[in-house]
Phi, psi and omega in degrees: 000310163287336160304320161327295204288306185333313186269319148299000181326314173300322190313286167312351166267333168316307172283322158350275166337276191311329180294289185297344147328304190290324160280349161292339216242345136351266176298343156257346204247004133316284203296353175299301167293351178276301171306281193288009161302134188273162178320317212250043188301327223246340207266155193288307198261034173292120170291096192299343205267346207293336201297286194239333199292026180214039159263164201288149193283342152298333180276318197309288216296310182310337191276329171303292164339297165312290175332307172286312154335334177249001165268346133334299173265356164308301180281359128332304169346275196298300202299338164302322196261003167252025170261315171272202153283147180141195177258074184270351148283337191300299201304338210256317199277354190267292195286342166311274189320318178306307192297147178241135173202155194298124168104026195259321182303267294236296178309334196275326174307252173005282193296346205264315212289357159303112170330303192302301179323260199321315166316280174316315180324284174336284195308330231248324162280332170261016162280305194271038176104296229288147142352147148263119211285123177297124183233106207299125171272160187321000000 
């Protein structure tokens, strides 16, 4: 075991690195990401078009694409990083929420709709100003 890490030292600083890289950017682009949800994120007659959706159909498709793709190696990511020290779920769930796949509404509810959650969410938008986000009930 120790001739492994001997030989592998870059490796291991490398994942090092990449582990506190991770819980830093955690700890500022959560409560970031959070801000810009507008309050009617989660409610049904919220106007979905506002983002992208009356954009030139190359700008729509290129920005989806990109998105999954950065939702992708995020949960590549998290899952590496629940191997290390770091946030590998915040990270798997961060890239879950980027990504669009059948049942992504239904989980992001579920999920908001947790007390402990909602709860956090909430304080972390009235630290930045913002609204408390409207969640449709079960």
């Amino acid at each position: 075991m120790i001739d492994w890490i001997r030989e592998n030292e870059v490796l291991l600083w490398c994942l090092g690195a990449f582990s506190v890289v991770s819980v830093a950017l955690a700890i500022f682009l959560t409560p970031w990401a959070i801000s810009l949800m507008s309050s009617d994120y989660f409610m049904p007659e919220r106007d979905r078009t506002r983002a992208f959706g009356t954009r030139h159909p190359v700008i729509r498709w290129t920005v989806l694409v990109l998105k999954n793709i950065a939702g992708a190696l995020l949960v590549i990511s998290g899952i590496v990083l629940l191997a290390l020290p770091g946030q590998g779920l915040l990270t798997i769930l961060a890239g879950l929420l980027l990504m669009n796949f059948p049942g992504k509404r239904a989980l992001e509810l579920w999920m908001i709709r947790l007390p402990m959650v909602l709860r956090a969410v909430n304080w972390i938008r009235r630290r930045g100003g913002k609204e408390p986000l409207q969640v449709p009930p079960a």
